[in-house]
Backbone as ProteinMPNN parsed JSONL, in Angstrom:
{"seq_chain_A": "XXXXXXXXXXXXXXXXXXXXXXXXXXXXXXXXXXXXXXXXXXXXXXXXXXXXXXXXXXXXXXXXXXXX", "coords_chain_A": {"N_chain_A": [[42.281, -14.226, -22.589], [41.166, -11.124, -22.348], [42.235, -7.437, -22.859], [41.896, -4.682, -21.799], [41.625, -1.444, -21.875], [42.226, 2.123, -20.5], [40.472, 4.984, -20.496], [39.833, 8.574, -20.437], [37.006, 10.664, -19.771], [35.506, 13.56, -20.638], [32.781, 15.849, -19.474], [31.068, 18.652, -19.998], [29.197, 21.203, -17.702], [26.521, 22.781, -15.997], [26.014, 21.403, -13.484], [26.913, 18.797, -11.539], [27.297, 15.411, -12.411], [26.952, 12.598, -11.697], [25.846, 10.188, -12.632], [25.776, 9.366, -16.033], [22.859, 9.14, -17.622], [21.205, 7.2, -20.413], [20.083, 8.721, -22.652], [19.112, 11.059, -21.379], [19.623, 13.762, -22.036], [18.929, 17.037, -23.55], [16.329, 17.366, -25.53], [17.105, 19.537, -27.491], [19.598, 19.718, -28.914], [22.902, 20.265, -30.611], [23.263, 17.626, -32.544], [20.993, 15.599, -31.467], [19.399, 14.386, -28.733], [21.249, 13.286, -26.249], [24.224, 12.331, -24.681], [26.918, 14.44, -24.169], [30.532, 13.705, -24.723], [34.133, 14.543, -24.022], [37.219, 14.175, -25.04], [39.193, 15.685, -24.456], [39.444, 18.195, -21.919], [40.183, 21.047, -21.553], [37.98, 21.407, -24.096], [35.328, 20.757, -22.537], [35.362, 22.247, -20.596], [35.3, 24.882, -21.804], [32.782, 24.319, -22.794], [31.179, 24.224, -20.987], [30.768, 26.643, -19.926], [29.808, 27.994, -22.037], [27.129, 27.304, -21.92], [26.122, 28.094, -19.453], [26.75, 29.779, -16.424], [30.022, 31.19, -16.437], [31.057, 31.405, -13.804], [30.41, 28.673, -11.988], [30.617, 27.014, -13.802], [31.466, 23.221, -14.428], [33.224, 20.85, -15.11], [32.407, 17.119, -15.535], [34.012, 13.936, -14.553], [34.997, 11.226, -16.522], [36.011, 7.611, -16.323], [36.605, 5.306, -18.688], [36.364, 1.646, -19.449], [37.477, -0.027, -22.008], [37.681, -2.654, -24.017], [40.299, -4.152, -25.713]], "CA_chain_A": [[42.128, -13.078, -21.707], [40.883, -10.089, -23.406], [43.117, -6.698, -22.442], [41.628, -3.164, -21.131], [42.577, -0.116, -22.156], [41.27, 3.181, -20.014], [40.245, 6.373, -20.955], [39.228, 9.583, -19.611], [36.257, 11.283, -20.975], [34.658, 14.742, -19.679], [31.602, 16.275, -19.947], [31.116, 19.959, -19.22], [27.833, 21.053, -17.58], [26.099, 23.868, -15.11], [25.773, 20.86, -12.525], [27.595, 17.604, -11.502], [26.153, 14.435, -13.028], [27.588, 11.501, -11.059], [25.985, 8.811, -13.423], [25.248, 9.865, -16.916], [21.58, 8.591, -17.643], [21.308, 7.371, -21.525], [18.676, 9.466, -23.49], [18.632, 12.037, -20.41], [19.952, 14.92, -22.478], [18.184, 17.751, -24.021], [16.137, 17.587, -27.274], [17.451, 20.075, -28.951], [21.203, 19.673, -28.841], [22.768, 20.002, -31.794], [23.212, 16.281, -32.802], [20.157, 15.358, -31.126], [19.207, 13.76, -27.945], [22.668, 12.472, -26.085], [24.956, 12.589, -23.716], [27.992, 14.571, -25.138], [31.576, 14.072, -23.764], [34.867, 14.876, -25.24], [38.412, 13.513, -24.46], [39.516, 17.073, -24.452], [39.06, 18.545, -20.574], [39.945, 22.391, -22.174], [36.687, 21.428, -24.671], [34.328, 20.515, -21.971], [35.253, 23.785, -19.974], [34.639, 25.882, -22.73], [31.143, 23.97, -23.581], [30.345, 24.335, -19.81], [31.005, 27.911, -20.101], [29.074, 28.916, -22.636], [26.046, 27.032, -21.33], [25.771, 28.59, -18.129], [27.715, 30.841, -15.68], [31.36, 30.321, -16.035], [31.969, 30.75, -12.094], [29.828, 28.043, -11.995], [30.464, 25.891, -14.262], [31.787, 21.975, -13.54], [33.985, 19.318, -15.444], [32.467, 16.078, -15.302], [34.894, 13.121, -15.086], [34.248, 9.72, -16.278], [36.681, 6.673, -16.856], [35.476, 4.195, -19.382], [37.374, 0.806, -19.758], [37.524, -0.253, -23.398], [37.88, -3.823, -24.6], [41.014, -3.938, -26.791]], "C_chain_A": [[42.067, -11.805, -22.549], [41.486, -8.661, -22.228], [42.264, -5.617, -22.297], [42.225, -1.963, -21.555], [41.802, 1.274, -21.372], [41.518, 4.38, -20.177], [39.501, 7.475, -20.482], [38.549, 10.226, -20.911], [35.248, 12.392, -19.871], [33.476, 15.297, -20.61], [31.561, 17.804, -18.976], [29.427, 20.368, -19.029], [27.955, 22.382, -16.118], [26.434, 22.757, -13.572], [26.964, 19.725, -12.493], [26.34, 16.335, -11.677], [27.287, 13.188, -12.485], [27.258, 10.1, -11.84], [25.41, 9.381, -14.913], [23.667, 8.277, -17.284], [21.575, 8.256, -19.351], [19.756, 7.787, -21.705], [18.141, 10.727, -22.308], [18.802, 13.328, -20.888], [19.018, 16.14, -23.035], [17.706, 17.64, -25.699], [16.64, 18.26, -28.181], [18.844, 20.495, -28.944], [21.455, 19.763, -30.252], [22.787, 18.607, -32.82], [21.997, 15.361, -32.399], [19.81, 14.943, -29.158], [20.45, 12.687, -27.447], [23.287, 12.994, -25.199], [26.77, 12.868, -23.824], [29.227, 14.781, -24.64], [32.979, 14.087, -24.703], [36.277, 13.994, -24.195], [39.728, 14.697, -23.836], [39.207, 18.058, -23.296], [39.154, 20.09, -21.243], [38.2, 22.325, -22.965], [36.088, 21.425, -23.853], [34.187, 21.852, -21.141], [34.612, 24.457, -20.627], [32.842, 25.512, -22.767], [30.651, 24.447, -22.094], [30.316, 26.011, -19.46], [30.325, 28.572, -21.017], [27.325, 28.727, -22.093], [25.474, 27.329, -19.705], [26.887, 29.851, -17.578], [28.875, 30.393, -15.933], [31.977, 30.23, -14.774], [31.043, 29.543, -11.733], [29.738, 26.862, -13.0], [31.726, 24.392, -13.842], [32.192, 21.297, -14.82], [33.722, 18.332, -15.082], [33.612, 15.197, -15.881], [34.738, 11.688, -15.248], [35.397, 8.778, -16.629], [36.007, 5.504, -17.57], [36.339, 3.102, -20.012], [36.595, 0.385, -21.193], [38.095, -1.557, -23.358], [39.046, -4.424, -25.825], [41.294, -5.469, -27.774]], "O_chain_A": [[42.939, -11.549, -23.38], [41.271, -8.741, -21.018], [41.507, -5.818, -23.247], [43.429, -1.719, -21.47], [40.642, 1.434, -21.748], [42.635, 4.88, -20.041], [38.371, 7.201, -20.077], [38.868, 10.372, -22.091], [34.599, 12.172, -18.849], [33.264, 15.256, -21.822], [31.868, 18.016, -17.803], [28.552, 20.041, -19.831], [28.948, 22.76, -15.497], [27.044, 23.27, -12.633], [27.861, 19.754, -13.335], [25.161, 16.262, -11.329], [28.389, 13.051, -13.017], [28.002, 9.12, -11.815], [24.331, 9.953, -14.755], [23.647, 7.05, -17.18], [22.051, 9.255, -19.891], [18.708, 7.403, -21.185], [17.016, 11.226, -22.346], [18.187, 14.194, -20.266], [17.896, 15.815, -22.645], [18.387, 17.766, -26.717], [16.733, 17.948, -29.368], [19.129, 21.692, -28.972], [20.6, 19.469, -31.087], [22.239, 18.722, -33.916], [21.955, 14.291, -33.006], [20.385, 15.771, -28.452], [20.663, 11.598, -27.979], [22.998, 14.132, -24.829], [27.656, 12.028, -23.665], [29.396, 15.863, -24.078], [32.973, 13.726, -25.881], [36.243, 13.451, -23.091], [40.715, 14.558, -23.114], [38.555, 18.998, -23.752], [38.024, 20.48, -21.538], [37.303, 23.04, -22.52], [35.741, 22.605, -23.87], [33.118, 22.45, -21.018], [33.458, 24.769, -20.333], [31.92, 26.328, -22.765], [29.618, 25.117, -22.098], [29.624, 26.355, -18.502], [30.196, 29.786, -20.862], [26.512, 29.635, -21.92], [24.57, 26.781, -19.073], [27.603, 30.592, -18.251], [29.037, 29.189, -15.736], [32.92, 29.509, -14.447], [31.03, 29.634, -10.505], [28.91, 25.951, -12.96], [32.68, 24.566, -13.084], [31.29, 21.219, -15.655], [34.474, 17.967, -14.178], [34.133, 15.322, -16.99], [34.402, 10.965, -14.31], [35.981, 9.321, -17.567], [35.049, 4.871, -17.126], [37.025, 3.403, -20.988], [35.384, 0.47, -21.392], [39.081, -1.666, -22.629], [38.622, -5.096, -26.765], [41.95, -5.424, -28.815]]}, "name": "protein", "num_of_chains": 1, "seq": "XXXXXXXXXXXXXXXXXXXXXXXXXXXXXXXXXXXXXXXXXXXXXXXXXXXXXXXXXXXXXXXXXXXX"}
């Protein structure tokens, strides 16, 4: 029986993104083409804040079970 471990991972953004799409991101990110989320909910604010309005900007939240 292989064990689970779960983790929260946000993504900050102008909009809400209910399924992240792979390769949906913008070309010219700085790392490239991706879908960039942090473990860090303060980080993702900030990123969603500089990239748009900050009364407007949104905290995506994703849980992602891990295989331990």
């Amino acid at each position: 029986m292989q064990d689970t471990k779960k983790i929260l991972l946000y993504h900050g953004s102008d909009h809400m993104i209910h399924t992240p799409k792979y390769l949906g991101g913008k070309d010219d990110n700085d790392y490239g083409n991706g879908f960039y989320t942090t473990e860090y909910e303060q980080h993702a604010k900030s990123w969603a804040a500089l990239n748009g309005d900050p009364a407007h900007s949104i905290v995506n939240q994703y849980e992602l079970e891990l295989e331990v």
